[in-house]
DRENPA-3360 file (N, C-alpha, C; in nm, 2 decimals, always signed):
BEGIN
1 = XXXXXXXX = -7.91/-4.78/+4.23/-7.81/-4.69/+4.18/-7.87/-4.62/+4.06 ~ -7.84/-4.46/+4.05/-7.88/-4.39/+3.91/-7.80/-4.47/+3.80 ~ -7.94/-4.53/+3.73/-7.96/-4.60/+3.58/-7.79/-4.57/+3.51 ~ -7.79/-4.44/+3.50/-7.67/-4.41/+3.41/-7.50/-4.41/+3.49 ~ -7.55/-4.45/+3.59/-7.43/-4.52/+3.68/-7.41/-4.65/+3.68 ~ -7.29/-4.74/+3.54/-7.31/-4.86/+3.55/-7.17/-4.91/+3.64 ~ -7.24/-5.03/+3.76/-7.12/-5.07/+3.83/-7.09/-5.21/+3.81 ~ -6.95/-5.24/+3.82/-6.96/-5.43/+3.88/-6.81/-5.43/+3.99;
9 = XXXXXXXX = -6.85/-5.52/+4.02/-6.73/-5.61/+4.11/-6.73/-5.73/+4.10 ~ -6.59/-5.77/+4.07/-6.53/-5.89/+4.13/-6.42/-5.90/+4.27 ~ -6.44/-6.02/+4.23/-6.38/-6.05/+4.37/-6.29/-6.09/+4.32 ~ -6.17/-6.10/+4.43/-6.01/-6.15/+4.41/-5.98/-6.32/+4.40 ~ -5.90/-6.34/+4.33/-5.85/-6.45/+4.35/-5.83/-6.49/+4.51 ~ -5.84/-6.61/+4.53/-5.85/-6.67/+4.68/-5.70/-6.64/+4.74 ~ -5.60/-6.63/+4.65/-5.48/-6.64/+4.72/-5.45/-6.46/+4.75 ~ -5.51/-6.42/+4.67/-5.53/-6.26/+4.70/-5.62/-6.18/+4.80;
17 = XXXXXXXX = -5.67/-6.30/+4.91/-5.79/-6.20/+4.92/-5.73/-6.13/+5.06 ~ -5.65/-6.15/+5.16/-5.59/-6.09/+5.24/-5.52/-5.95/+5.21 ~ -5.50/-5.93/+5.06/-5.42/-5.80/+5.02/-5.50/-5.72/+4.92 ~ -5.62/-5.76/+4.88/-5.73/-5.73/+4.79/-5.83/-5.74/+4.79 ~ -5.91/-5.62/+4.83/-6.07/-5.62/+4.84/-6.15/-5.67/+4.73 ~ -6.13/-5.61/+4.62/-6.21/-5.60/+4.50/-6.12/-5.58/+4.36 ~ -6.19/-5.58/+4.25/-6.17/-5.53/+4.12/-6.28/-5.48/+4.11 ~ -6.31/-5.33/+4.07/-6.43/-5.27/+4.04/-6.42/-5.18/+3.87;
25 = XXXXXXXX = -6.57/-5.16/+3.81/-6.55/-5.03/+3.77/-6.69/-4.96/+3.76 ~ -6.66/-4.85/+3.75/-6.76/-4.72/+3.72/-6.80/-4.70/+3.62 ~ -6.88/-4.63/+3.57/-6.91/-4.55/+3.35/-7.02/-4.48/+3.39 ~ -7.02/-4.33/+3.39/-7.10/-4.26/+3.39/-7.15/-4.27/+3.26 ~ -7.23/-4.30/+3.21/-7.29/-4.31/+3.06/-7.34/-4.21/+3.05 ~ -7.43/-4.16/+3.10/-7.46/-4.00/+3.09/-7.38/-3.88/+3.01 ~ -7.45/-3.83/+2.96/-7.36/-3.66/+2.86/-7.36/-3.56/+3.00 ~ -7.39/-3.56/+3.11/-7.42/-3.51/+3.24/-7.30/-3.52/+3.34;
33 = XXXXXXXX = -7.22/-3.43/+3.41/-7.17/-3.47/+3.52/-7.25/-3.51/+3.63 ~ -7.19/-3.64/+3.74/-7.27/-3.62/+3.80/-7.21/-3.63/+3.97 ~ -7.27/-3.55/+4.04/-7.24/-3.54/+4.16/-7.23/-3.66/+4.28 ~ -7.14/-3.65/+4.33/-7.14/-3.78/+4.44/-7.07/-3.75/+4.52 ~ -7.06/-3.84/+4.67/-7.00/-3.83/+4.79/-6.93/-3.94/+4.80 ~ -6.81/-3.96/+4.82/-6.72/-4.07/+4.85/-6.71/-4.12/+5.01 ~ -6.72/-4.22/+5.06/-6.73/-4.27/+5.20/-6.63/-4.31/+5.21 ~ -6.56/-4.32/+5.29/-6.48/-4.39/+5.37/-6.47/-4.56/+5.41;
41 = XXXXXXXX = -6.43/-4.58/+5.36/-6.38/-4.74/+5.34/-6.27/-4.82/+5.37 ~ -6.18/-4.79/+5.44/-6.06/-4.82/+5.47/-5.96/-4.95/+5.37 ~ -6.00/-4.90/+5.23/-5.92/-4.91/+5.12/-5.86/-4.83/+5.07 ~ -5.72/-4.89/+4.98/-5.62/-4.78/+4.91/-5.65/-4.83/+4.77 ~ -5.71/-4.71/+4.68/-5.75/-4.70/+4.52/-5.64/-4.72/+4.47 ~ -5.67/-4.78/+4.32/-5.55/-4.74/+4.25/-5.66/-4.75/+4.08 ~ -5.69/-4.63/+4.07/-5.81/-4.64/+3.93/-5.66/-4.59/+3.82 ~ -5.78/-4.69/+3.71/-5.74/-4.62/+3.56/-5.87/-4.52/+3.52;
49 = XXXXXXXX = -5.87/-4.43/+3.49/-5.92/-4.39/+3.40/-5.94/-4.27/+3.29 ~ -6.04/-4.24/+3.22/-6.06/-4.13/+3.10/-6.21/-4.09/+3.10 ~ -6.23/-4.01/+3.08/-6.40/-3.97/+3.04/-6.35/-3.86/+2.87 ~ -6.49/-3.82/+2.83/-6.51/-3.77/+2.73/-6.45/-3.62/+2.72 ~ -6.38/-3.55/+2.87/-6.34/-3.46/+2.92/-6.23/-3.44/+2.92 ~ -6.16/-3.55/+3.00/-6.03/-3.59/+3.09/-5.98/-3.70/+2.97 ~ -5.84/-3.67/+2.98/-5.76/-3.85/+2.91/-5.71/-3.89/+3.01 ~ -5.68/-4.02/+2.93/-5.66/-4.15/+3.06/-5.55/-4.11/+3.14;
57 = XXXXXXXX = -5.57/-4.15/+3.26/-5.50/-4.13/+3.39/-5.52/-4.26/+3.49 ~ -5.37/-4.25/+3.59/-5.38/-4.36/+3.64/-5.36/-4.27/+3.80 ~ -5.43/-4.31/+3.90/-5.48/-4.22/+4.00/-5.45/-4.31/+4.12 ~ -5.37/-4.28/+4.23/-5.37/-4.37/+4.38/-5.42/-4.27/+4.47 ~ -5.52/-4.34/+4.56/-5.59/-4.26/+4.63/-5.58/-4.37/+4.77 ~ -5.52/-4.24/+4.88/-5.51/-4.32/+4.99/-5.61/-4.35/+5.10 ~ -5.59/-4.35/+5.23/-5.75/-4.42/+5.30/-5.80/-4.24/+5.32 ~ -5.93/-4.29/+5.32/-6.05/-4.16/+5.35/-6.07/-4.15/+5.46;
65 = XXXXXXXX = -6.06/-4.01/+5.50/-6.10/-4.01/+5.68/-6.21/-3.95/+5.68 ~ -6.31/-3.90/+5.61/-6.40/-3.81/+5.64/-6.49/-3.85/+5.43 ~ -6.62/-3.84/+5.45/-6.67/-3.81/+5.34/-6.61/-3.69/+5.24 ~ -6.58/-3.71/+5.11/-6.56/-3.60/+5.04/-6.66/-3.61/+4.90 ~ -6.71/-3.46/+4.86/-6.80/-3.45/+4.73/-6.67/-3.45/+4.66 ~ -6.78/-3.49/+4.56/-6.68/-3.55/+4.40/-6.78/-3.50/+4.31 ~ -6.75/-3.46/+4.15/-6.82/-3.48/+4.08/-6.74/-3.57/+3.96 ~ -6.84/-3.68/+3.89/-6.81/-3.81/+3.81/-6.84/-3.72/+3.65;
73 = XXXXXXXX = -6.73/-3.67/+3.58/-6.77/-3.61/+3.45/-6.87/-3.71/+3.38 ~ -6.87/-3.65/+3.25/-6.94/-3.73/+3.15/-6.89/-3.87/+3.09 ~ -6.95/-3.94/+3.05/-6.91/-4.05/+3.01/-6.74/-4.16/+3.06 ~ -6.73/-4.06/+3.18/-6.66/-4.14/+3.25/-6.62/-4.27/+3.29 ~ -6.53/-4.32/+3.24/-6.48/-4.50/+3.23/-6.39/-4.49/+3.38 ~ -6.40/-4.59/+3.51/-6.30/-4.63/+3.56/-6.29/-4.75/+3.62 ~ -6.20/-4.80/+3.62/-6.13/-4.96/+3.64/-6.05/-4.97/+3.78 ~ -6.10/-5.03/+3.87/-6.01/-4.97/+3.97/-5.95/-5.14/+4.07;
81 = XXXXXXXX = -5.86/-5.13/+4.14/-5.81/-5.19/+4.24/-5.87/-5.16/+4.38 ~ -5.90/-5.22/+4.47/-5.95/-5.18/+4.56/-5.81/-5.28/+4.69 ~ -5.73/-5.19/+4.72/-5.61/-5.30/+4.81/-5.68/-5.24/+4.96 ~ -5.69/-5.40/+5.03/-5.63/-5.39/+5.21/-5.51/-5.35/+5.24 ~ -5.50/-5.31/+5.31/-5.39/-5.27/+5.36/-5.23/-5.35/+5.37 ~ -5.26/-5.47/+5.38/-5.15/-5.55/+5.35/-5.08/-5.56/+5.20 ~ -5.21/-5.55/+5.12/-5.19/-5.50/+4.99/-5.09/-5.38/+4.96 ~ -5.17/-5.26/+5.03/-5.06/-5.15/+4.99/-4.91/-5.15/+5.04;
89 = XXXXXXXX = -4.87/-5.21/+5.17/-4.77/-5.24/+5.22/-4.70/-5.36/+5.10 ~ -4.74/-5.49/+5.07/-4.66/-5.55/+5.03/-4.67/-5.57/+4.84 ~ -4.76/-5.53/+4.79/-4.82/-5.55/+4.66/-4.75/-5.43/+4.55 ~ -4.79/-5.29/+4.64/-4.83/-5.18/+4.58/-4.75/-5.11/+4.53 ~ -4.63/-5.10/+4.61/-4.52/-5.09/+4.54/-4.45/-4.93/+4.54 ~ -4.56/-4.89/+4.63/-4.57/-4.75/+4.62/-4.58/-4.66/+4.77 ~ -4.57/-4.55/+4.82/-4.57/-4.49/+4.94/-4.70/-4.42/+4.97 ~ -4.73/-4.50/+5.03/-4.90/-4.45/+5.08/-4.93/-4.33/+5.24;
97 = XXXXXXXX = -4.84/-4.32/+5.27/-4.83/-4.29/+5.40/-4.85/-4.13/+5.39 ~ -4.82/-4.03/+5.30/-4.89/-3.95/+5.32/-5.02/-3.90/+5.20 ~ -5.05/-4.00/+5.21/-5.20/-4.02/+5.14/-5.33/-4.01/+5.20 ~ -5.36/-4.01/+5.36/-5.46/-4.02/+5.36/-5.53/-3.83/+5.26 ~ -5.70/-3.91/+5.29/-5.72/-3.77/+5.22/-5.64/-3.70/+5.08 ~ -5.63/-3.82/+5.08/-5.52/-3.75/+4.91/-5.51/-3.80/+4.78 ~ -5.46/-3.77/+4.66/-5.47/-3.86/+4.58/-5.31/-3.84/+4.48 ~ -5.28/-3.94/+4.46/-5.11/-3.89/+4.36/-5.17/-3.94/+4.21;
105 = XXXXXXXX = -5.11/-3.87/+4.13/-5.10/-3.91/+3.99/-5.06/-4.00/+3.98 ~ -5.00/-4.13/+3.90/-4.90/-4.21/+3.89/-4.89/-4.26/+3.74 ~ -4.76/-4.25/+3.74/-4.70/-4.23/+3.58/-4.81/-4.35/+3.49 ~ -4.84/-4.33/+3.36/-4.94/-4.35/+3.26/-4.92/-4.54/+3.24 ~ -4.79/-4.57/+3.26/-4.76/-4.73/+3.26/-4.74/-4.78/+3.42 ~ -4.78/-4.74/+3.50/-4.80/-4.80/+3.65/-4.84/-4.95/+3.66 ~ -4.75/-5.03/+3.70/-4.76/-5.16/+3.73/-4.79/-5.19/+3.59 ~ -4.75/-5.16/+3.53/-4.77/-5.24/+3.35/-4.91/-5.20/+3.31;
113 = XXXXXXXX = -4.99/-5.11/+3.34/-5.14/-5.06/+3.33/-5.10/-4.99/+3.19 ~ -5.21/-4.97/+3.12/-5.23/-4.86/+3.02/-5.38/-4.82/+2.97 ~ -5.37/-4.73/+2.82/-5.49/-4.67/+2.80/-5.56/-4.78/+2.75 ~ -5.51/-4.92/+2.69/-5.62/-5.00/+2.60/-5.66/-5.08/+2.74 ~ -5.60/-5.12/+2.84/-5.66/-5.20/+2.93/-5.80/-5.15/+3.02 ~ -5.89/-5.01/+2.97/-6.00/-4.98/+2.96/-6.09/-5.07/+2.89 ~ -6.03/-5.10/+2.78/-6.10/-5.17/+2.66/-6.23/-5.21/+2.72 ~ -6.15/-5.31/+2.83/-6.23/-5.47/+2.83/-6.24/-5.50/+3.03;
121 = XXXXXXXX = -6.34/-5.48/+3.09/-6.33/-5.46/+3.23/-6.26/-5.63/+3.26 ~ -6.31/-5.71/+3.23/-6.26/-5.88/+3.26/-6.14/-5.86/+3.18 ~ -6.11/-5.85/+3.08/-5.98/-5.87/+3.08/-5.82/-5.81/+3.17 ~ -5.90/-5.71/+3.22/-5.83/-5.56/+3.31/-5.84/-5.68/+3.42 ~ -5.96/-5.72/+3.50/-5.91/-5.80/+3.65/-5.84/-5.99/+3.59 ~ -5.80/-5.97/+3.46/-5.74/-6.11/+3.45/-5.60/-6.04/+3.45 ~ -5.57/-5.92/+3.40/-5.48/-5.88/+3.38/-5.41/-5.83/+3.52 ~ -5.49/-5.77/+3.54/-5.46/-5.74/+3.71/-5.45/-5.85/+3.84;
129 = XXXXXXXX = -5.49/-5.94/+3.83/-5.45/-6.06/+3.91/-5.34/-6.12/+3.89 ~ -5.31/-6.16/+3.75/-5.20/-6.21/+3.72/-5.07/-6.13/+3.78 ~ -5.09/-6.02/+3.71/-4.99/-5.89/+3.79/-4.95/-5.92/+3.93 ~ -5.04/-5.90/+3.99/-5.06/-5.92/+4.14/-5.01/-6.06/+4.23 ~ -5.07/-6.15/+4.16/-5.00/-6.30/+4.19/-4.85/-6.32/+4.19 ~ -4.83/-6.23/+4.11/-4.67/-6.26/+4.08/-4.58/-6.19/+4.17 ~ -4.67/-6.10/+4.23/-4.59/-5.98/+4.30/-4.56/-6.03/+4.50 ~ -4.67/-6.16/+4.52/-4.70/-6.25/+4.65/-4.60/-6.26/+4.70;
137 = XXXXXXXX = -4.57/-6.21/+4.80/-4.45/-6.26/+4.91/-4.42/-6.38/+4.99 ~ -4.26/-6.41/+4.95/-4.26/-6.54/+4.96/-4.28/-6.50/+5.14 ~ -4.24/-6.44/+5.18/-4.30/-6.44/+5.37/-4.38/-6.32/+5.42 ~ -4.44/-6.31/+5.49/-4.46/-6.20/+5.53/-4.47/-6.23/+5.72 ~ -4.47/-6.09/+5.75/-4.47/-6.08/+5.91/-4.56/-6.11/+5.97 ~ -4.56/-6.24/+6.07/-4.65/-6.26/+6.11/-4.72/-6.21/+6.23 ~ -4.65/-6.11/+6.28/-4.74/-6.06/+6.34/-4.81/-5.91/+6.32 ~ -4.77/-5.90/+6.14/-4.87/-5.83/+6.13/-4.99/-5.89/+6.04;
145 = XXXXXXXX = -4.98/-6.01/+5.99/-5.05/-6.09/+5.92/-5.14/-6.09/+6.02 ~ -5.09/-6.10/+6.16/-5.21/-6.19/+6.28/-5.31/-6.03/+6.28 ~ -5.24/-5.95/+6.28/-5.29/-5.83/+6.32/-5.40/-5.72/+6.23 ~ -5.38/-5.78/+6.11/-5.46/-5.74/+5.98/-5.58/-5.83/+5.97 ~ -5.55/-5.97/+6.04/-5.66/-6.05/+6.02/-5.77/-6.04/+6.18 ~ -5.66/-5.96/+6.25/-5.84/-5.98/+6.40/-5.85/-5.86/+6.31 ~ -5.82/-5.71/+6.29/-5.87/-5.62/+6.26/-6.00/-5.63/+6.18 ~ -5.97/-5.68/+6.09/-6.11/-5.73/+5.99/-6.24/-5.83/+6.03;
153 = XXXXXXXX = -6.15/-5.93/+6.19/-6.26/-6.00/+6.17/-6.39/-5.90/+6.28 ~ -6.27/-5.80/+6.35/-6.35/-5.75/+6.46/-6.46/-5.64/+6.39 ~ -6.43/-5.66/+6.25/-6.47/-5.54/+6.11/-6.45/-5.39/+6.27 ~ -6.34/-5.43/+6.31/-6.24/-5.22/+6.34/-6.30/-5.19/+6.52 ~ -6.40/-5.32/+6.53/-6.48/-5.33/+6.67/-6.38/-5.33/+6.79 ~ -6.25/-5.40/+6.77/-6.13/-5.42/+6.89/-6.09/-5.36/+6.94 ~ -6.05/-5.30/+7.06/-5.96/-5.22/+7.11/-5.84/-5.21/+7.09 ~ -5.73/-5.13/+7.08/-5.63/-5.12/+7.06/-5.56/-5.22/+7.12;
161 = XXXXXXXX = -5.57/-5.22/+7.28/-5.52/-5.27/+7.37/-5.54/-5.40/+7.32 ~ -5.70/-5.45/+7.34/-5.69/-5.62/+7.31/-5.57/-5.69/+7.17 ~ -5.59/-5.61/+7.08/-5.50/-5.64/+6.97/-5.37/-5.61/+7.00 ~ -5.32/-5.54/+7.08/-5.19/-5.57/+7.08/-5.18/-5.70/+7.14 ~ -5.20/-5.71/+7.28/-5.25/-5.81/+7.38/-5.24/-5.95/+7.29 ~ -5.30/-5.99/+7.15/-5.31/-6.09/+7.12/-5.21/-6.12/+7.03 ~ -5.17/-5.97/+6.97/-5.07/-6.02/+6.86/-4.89/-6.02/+6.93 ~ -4.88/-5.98/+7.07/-4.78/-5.99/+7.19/-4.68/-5.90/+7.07;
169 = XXXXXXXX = -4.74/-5.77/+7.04/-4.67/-5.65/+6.97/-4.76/-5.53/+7.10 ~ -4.63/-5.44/+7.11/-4.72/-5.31/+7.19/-4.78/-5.19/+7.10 ~ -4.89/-5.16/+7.20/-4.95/-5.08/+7.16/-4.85/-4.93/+7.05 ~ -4.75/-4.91/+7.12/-4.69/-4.79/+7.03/-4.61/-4.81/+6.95 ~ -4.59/-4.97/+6.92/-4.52/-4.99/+6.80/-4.61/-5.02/+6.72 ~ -4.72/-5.05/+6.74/-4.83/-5.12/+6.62/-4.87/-4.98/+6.59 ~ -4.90/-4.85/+6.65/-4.91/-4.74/+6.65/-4.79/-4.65/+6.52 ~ -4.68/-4.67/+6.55/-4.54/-4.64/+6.48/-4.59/-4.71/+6.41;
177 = XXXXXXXX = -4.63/-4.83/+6.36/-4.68/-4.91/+6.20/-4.74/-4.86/+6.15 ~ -4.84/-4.87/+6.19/-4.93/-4.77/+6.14/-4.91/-4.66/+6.06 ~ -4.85/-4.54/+6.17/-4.86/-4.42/+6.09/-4.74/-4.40/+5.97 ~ -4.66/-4.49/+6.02/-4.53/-4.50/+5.93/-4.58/-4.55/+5.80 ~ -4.67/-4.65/+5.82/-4.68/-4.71/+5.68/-4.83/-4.69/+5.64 ~ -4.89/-4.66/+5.66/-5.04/-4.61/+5.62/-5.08/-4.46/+5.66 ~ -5.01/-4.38/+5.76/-5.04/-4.23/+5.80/-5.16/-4.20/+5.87 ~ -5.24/-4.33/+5.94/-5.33/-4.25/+6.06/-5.27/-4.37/+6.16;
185 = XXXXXXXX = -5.34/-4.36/+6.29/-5.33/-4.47/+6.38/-5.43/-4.58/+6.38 ~ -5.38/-4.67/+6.42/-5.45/-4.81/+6.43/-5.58/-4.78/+6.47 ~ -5.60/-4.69/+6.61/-5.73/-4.62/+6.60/-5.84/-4.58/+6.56 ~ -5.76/-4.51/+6.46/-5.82/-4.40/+6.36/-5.87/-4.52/+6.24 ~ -5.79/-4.60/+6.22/-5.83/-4.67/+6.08/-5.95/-4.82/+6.18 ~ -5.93/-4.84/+6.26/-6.09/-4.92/+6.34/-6.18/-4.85/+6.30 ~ -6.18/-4.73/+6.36/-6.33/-4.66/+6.36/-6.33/-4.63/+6.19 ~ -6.29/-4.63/+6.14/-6.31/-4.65/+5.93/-6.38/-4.77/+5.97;
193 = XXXXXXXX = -6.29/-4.83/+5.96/-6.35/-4.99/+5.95/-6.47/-5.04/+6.05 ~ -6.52/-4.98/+6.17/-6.70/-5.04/+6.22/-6.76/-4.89/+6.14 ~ -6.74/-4.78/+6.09/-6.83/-4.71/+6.02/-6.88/-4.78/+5.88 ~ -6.71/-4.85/+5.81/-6.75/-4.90/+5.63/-6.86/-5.06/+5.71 ~ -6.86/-5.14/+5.84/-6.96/-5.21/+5.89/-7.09/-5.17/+5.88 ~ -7.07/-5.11/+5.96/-7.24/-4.95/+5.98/-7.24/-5.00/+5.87 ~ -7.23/-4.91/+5.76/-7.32/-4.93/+5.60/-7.37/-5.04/+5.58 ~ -7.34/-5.10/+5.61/-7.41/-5.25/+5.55/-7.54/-5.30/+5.60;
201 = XXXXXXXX = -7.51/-5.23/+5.74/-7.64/-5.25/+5.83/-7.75/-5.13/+5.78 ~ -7.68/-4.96/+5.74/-7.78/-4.88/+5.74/-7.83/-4.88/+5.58 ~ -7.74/-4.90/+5.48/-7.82/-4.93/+5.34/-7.93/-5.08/+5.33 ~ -7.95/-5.12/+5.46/-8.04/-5.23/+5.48/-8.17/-5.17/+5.60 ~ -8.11/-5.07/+5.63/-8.26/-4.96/+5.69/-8.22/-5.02/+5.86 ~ -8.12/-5.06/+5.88/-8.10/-5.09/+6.06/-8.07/-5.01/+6.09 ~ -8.12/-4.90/+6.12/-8.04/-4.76/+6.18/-8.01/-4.77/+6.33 ~ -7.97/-4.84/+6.37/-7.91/-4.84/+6.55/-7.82/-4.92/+6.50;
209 = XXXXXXXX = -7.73/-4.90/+6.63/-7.54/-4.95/+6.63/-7.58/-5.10/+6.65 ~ -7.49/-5.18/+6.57/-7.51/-5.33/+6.56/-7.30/-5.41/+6.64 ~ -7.25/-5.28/+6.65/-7.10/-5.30/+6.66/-7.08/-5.26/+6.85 ~ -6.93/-5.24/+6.84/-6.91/-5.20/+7.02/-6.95/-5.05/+7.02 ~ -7.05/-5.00/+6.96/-7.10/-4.83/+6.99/-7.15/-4.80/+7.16 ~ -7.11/-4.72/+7.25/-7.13/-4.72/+7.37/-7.30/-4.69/+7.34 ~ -7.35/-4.60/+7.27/-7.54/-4.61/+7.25/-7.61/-4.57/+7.12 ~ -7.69/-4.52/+7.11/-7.71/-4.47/+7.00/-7.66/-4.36/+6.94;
217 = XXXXXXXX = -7.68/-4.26/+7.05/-7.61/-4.12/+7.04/-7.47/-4.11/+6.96 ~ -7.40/-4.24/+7.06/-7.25/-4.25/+6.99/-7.27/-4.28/+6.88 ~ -7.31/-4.40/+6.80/-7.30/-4.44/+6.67/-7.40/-4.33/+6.56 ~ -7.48/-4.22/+6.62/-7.49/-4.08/+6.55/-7.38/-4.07/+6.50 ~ -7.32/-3.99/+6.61/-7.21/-3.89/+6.62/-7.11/-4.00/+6.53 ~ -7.05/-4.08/+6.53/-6.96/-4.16/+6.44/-7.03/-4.19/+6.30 ~ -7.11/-4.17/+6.25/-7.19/-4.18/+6.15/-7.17/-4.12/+6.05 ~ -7.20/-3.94/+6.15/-7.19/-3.83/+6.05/-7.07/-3.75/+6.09;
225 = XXXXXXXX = -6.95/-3.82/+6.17/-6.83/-3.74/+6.16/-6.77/-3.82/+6.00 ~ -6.78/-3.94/+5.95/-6.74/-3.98/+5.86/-6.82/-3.95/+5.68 ~ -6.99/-3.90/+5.76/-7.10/-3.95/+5.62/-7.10/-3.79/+5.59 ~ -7.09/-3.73/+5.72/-7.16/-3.58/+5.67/-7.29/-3.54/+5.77 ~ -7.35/-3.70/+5.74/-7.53/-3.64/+5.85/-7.53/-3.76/+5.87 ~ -7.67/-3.81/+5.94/-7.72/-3.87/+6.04/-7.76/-3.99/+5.97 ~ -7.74/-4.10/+6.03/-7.76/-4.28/+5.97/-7.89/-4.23/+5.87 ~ -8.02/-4.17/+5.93/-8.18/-4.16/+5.88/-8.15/-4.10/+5.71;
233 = XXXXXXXX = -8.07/-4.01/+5.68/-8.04/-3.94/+5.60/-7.97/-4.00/+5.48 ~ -7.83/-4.05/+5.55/-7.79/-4.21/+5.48/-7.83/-4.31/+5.42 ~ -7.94/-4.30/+5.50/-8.03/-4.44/+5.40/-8.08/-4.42/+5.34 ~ -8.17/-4.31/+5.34/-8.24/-4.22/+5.22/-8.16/-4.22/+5.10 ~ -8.02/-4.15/+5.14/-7.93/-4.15/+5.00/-8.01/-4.12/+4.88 ~ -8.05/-4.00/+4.89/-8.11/-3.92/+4.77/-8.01/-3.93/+4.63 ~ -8.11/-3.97/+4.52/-8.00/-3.93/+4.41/-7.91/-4.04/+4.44 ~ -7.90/-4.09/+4.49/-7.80/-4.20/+4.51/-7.64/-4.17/+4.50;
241 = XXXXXXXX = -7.63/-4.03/+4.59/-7.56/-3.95/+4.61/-7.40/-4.05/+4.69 ~ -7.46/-4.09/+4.80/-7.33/-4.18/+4.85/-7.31/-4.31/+4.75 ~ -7.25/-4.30/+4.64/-7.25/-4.39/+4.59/-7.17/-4.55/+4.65 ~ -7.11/-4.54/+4.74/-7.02/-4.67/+4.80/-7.19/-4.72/+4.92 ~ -7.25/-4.65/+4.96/-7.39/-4.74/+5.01/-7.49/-4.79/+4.87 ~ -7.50/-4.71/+4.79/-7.57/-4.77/+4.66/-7.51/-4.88/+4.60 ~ -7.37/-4.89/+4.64/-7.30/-5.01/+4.59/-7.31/-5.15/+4.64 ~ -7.31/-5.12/+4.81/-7.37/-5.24/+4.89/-7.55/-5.22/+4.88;
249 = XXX = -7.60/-5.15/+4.86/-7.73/-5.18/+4.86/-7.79/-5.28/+4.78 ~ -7.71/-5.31/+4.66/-7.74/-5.37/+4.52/-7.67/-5.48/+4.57 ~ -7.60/-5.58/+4.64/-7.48/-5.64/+4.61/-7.63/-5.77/+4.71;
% end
């Protein structure tokens, strides 16, 4: 990753990890804006941040269907949440459904957030867990528990059909879940989820489909409806331009 792009992650508390990807943050240290491409990951954002530009702001960004350019100002600070989807339904607190592709403001004290909890990145994911712990539902549905959990383990590989089939929910109601509470279809959010797969295989230079891709051709064509261009191109990641593969590159 470009030097003046400092990253980390943690990981969630164990009892959080079904509703929570990560705690992450960013710092463009640089006096430079710098240019980047955001990928598709089939996570819902929820960043703090400020740069030397911009004042602090607290930002929800819903799932990404397609690569989008971004530019990261100067000395840019951000702290972010990274929620599964279970997260944004039960945690979040908030209406994500017409979010894909999108991003909402959200008021400056969100979930008890503020401008000093920049300060300090660990104290932010001690603070942010706690928050989060407390927010655990004493039940949740289990058949969409069952259904959050093949989705991930198939990392988005399952057919619609098989997943309904196992979770003995039909296809057009898991469909109506879906769009009702996240805004694409169960479909749409698989193929996120075997492309955020792909990366792991292509920032490791395996450029052929390692998931259910009917050949190569196909796992092209799904590559760069989500990247922009072609797995070969990807890997390259010039400038370290996609920065969510520079992220697993390093990990």
């Amino acid at each position: 990753m470009d030097q003046d792009l400092q990253y980390r992650q943690v990981a969630p508390h164990p009892a959080l990890r079904e509703f929570v990807d990560s705690f992450w943050m960013l710092y463009n240290a640089s006096d430079e804006a710098k240019p980047v491409m955001g990928l598709p990951d089939g996570r819902i954002d929820l960043f703090l941040s400020q740069s030397a530009t911009e004042p602090f702001g607290i930002i929800l960004i819903g799932l990404g269907t397609h690569a989008v350019e971004a530019v990261i100002p100067p000395r840019r600070l951000m702290f972010a949440i990274s929620f599964r989807l279970p997260g944004a339904e039960y945690l979040l607190q908030a209406d994500v459904a017409g979010l894909p592709d999108a991003a909402r403001q959200m008021p400056e004290d969100f979930m008890g957030f503020g401008q000093k909890d920049l300060d300090d990145f660990d104290a932010f994911c001690v603070k942010a867990q706690e928050s989060l712990l407390a927010l655990l539902p004493a039940s949740m549905d289990e058949r969409k528990r069952r259904l959050h959990e093949l989705i991930h383990a198939s990392h988005g590989a399952a057919s619609v059909q098989s997943l309904s089939e196992r979770v003995y929910w039909s296809s057009r109601q898991i469909n109506r879940y879906f769009n009702q509470q996240f805004g694409i279809s169960l479909k749409a959010y698989c193929s996120i989820l075997r492309f955020r797969a792909s990366l792991e295989h292509i920032a490791r230079g395996r450029l052929f489909p390692e998931l259910n891709f009917a050949d190569q051709a196909h796992f092209i064509r799904e590559v760069k409806k989500f990247s922009g261009v072609i797995p070969k191109e990807l890997f390259r990641n010039q400038n370290d331009r996609f920065i969510l593969l520079s992220a697993i590159a390093r990990e």
